[in-house]
Phi, psi and omega in degrees: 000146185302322180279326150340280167318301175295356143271019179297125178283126191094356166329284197302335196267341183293300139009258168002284182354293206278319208296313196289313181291352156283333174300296212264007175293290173347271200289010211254274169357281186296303139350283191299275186285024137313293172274026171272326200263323191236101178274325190301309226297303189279043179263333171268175178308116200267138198265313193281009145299324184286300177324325193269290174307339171289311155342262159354298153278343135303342173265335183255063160249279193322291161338295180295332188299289159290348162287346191257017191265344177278332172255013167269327180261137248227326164270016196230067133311319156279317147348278161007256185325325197285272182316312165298310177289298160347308134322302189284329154326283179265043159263338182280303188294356194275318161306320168290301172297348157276001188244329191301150169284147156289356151306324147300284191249085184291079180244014138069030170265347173278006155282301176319333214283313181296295174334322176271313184283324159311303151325290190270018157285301250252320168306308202279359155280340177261021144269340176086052159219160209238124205220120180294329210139152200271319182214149172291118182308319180343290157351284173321314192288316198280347212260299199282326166292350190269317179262020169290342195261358192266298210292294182325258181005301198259016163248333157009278219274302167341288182298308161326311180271351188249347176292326188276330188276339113026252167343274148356275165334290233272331204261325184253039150267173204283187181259013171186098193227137142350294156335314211274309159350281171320311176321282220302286176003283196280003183273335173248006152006255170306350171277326186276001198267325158325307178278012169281356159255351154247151205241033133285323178283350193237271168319310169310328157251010162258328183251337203241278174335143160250170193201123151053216172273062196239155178254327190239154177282180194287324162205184188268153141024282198311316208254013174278331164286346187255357173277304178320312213270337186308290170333310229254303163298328194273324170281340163312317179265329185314309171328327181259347161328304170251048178272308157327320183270336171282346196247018174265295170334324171308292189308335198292337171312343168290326183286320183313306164300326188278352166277298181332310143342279191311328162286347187281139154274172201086178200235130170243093181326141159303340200280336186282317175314311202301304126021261190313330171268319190304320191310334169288352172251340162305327189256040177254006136281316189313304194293355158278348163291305191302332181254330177287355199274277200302356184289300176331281201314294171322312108020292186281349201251328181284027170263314219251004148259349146293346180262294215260008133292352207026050190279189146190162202273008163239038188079031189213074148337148146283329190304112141233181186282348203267316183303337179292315180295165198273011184294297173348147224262105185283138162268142185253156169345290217267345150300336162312291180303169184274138166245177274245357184251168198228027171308165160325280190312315188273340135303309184299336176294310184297000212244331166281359174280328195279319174300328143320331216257308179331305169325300192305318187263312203266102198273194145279346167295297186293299191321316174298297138022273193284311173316313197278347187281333181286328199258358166292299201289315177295331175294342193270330140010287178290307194305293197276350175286315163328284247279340213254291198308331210260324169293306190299343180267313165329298162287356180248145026270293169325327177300000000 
């Protein structure tokens, strides 16, 4: 019943959710093949970039949203302590994992990191203005570890509830079922999608290697990247695939207290079974925020490194290396400002000068970088939040 359903804690925003990621796959879509059919088109302002950061920023709002449920209640202390560490864990490995070469771990922020201070050396000399450079590597190092460590905090309790539905699932599939398939499948996902940035294990045998009497490696540079970014959607969705059989495994958690009960000595008021049983359907939004957010953020972030990377999904990148360099003609100050006539034409022309000038520092380098890097450390996320939940349901069931 609808008044049932509205008393789901977390409903609207979970609704929302669901509602917006479908909106923005639409305008995505639709988007993509505009500019296939109109190569003039990705020369203007691409609107389902904002949609996709919006995307993004609605999936980490939701994270916090449930995550701050833990320090609004007053008896979840250990929840607390649990989330804190969790974050501080990962600002520490995030630190460590920013000292790896790239040559290793290809996440492309020391490229971005050069790329951008070269550019915006170059602007700001042709403004007459005199600059080492706009940020500091420190900077570079501390920024991307502060939200790794933001990011971390609010996949904790996510990883962890979706390990256990998971876990669950699992016992009441058949003993060789599709189904059960589908499970294992999506549980090592974020691991293999994860090992898809390092590039003695991913690239180094698909793009670099020769095999046997082959002339050629297994595929080129370009389409090894459009398989990865293919890989990153495709397991996304095997994930919302099987989301039913995981929030059916949840709900089951009801039955499960009402056998436990029953081995218990004592006497239980009906209003407290009722308790006990209903609180599992009241929070079966939340626990659908925990599982759809990070799917969504992954989801926003291989889109906006697939756009704004200039990748593409059959291998023929828009990215070359020759657009990056500083050779280009830099737009100066006095190409910004406004003149003197306020016509149509001569606002659009200012508005395409400063998005030139935008390009010109913010490359197809950096995007790749910031992007690629965001959409690594959540798959990895995912990975590592599963699998410590998964251990921890292991071991207490043996016990």
């Amino acid at each position: 019943m609808p008044y049932d359903v509205l008393q789901l804690k977390f409903y609207s925003e979970f609704q929302w959710l669901v509602d917006y990621s479908v909106f923005v796959l639409f305008v995505y879509t639709v988007t993509e093949v505009y500019i296939a059919y109109i190569p003039k088109g990705s020369q203007e302002v691409n609107l389902s970039m904002l949609w996709c950061l919006l995307l993004i920023s609605f999936s980490l709002k939701s994270l916090c949203s449930v995550t701050g449920l833990y320090f609004w209640n007053a008896d979840a202390a250990a929840e607390r302590s649990l989330v804190l560490v969790g974050g501080s864990i990962c600002f520490v490995l995030a630190l460590a994992l920013l000292l790896i070469d790239e040559s290793n771990l290809e996440i492309g922020l020391e490229t971005a990191y050069s790329s951008f201070n070269e550019s915006a050396y170059i602007f700001l000399e042709k403004q007459t203005l005199v600059s080492d450079g706009p940020a500091s590597k420190l900077i570079m190092k501390l920024c991307p570890a502060v939200w790794c460590s933001i990011t971390g905090a609010l996949f904790v309790f996510p990883g962890l509830r979706v390990s256990r539905m998971h876990f669950d699932a699992l016992k009441f599939c058949g003993r060789w079922s599709f189904k059960k398939v589908l499970i294992y499948i999506n549980l090592v996902s974020p691991f293999l999608l994860s090992l898809l940035w390092i590039q003695p294990l991913a690239r180094h045998y698909f793009s670099v290697r020769i095999f046997g009497q082959m002339e050629a490696p297994l595929m080129t540079d370009e389409a090894f990247d459009s398989m990865r970014l293919w890989l990153c959607l495709g397991f996304s969705i095997l994930r919302l695939a099987t989301a039913p059989a995981c929030f059916q495994a949840y709900l089951n958690l009801a039955q499960e207290r009402i056998e436990k009960l029953k081995k218990e000595a004592g006497r239980i008021s009906n209003v407290e079974l009722q308790r006990k049983v209903a609180i599992i359907f009241y929070y079966l939004c939340v626990v659908g925020l925990q599982y759809i957010a990070p799917i969504c953020l992954c989801v926003g972030f291989t889109l906006m490194n697939k756009t704004m990377g200039g990748y593409s999904w059959f291998g023929q990148h828009n990215f070359n290396s020759e657009e990056c360099t500083t050779k280009e003609k830099i737009v100066t100050l006095s190409n910004l400002l406004p003149s003197e006539s306020n016509s149509f034409s001569s606002t659009r022309e200012h508005w395409l000068v400063a998005i030139s000038s935008f390009r010109q520092i913010f490359s197809f380098e950096v995007f790749r970088g910031v992007f690629g890097f965001a959409n690594w450390w959540s798959q990895f996320l995912c990975f590592g939040t599963v699998g410590l939940g998964l251990a921890y349901q292991s071991y207490f069931d043996d016990v």
